[in-house]
Each structure stands twice: as C-alpha cells, then as structure tokens.
Backbone as a printed PyTorch tensor [residue, N CA C, xyz], in Angstrom:
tensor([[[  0.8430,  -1.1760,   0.0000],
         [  0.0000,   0.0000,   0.0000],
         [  0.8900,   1.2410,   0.0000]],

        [[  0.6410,   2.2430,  -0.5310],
         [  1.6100,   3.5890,  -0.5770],
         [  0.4200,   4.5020,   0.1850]],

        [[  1.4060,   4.9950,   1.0970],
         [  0.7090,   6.0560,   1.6790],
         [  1.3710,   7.6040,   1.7000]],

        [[  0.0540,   8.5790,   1.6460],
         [  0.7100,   9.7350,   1.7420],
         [  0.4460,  10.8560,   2.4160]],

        [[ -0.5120,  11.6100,   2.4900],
         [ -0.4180,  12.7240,   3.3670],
         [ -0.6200,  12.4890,   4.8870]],

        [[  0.2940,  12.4180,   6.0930],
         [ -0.3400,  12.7120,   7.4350],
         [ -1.0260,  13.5930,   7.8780]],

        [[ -2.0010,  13.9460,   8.2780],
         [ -2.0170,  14.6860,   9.0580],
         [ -1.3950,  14.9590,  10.6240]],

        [[ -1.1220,  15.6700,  10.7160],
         [ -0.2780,  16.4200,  11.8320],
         [ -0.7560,  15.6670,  13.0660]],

        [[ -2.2780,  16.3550,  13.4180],
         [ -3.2000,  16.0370,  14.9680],
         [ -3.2430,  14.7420,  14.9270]],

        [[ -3.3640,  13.6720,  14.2860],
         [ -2.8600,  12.0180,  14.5560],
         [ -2.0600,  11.5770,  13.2310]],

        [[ -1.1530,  10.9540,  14.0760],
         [  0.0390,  10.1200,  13.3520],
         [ -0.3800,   8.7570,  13.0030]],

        [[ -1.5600,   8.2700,  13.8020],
         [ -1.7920,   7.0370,  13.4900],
         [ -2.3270,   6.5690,  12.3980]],

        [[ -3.0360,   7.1850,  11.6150],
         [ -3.6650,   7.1410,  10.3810],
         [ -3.4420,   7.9260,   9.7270]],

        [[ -2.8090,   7.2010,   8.2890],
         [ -2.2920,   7.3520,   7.0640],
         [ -3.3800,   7.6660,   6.0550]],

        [[ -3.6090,   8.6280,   5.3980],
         [ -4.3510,   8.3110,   3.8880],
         [ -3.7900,   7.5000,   2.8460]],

        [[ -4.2640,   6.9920,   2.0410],
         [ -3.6950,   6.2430,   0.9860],
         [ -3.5870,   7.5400,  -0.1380]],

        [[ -2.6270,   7.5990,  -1.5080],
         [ -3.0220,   8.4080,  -2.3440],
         [ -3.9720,   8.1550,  -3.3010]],

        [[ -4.6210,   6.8640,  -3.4250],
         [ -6.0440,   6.4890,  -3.5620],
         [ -7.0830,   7.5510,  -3.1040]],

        [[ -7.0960,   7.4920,  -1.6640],
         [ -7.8610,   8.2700,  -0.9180],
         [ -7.8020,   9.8360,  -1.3680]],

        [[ -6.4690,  10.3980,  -1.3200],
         [ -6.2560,  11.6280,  -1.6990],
         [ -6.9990,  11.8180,  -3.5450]],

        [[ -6.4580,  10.5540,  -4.3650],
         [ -6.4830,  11.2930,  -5.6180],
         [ -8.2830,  11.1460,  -5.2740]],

        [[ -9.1460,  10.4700,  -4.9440],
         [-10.7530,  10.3910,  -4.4210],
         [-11.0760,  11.6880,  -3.9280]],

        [[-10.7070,  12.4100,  -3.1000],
         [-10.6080,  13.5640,  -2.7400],
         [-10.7700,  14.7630,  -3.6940]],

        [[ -9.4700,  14.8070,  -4.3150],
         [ -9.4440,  15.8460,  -4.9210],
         [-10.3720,  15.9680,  -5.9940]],

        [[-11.0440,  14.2090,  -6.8800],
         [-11.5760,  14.3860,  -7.8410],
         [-13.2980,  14.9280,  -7.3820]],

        [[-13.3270,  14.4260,  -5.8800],
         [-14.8950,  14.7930,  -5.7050],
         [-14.7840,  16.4790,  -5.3160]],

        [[-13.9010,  16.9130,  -4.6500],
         [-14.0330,  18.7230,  -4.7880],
         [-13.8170,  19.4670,  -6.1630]],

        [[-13.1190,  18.5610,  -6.8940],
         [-13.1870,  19.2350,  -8.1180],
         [-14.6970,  19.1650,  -8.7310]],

        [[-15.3210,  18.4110,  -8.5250],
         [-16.8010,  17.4710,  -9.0880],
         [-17.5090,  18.3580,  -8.9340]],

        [[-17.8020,  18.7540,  -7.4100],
         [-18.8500,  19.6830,  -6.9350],
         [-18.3300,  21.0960,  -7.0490]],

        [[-16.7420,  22.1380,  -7.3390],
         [-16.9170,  23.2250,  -7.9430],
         [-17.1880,  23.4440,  -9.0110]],

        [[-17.5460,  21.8760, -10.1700],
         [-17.9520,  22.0910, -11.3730],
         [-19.4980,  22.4400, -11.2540]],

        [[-19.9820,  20.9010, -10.4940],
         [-21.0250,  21.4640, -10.3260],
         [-21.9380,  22.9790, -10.0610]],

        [[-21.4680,  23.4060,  -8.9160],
         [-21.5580,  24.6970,  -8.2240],
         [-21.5850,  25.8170,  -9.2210]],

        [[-20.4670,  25.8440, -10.0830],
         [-20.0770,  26.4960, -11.3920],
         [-21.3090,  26.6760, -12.1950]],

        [[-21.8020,  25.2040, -12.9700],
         [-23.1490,  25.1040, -12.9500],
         [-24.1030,  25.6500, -12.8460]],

        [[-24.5730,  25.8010, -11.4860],
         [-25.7760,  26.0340, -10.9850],
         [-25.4260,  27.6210, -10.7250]],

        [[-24.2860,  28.2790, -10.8420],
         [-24.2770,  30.0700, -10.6970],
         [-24.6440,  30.5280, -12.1660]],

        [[-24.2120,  29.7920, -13.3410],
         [-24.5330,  29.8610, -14.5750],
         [-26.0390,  29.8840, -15.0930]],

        [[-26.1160,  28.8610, -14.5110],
         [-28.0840,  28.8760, -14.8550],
         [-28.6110,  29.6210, -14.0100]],

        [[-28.2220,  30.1030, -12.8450],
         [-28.8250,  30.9940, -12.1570],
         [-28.6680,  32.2430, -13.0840]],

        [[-27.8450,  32.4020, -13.1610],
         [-27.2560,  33.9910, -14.2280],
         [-28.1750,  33.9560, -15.0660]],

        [[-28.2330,  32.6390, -16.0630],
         [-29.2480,  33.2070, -16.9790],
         [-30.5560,  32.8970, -16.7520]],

        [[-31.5630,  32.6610, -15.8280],
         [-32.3090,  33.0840, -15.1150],
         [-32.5570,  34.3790, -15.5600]],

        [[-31.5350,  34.7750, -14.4630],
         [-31.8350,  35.9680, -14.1170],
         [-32.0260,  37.2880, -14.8540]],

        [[-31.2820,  36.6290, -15.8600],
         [-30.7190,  37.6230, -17.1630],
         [-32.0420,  37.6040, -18.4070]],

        [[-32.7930,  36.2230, -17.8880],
         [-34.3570,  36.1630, -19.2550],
         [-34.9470,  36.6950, -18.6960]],

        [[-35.5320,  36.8960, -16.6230],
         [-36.1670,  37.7140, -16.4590],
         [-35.8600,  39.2020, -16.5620]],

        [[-35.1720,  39.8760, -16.6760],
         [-35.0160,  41.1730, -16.9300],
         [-35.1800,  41.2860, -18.2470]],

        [[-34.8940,  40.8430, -19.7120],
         [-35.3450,  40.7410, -20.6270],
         [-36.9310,  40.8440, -20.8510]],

        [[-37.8220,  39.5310, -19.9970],
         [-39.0640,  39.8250, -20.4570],
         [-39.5270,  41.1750, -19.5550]],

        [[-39.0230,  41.4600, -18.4080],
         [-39.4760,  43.0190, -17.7960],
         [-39.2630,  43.9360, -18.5430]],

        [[-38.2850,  43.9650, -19.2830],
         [-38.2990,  45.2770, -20.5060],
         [-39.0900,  44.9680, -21.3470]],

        [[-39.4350,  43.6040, -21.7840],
         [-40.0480,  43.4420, -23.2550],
         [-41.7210,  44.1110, -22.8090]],

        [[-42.1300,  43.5620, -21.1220],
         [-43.3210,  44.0630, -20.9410],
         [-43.3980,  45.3120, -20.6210]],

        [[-42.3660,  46.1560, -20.3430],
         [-42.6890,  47.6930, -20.3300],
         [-42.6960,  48.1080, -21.1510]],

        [[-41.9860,  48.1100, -22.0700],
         [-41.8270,  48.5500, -23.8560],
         [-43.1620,  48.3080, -24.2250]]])
C-alpha cells in the first residue's frame, strides 16, 4: 500500500493516495457542479429582466 499525506493532529492514520487522488476528484466534481448552478442561475436571471423590458416597452 503507498501512503501519503499525514495529518499532523494524529500520526496514526495514514491516507492512501487512492484516498487523496478520491478527494481531490470529488471537490473538483462539486466546484464544477456549483459552477453550474451560478450559470443557470445567471441566466435566469438575465431572461427575467429581458421579459421586464419586453413588458414595459
């Protein structure tokens, strides 16, 4: 087994870099996600102000 990052506050348990590369791919996952969901929010937001002008015009 290869292990790699300790943390400091216990020595007794090792992560694997399994564990780590698992890690990094699920925070990367969910700022895509997140990314996402500010995007469709934007344009939301951006058709309703469109039809508010189209109905004041």
């Amino acid at each position: 087994m290869v292990y790699g990052y300790t943390p400091s506050f216990d020595t007794s348990y090792k992560f694997t870099l399994e564990e780590i590369d698992m890690a990094k791919h699920k925070r990367h996952e969910r700022a895509k996600e997140l990314d996402r969901r500010r995007k469709r929010r934007k344009e939301r937001i951006k058709e309703r102000i469109r039809e508010a002008k189209a109905a004041k015009a």
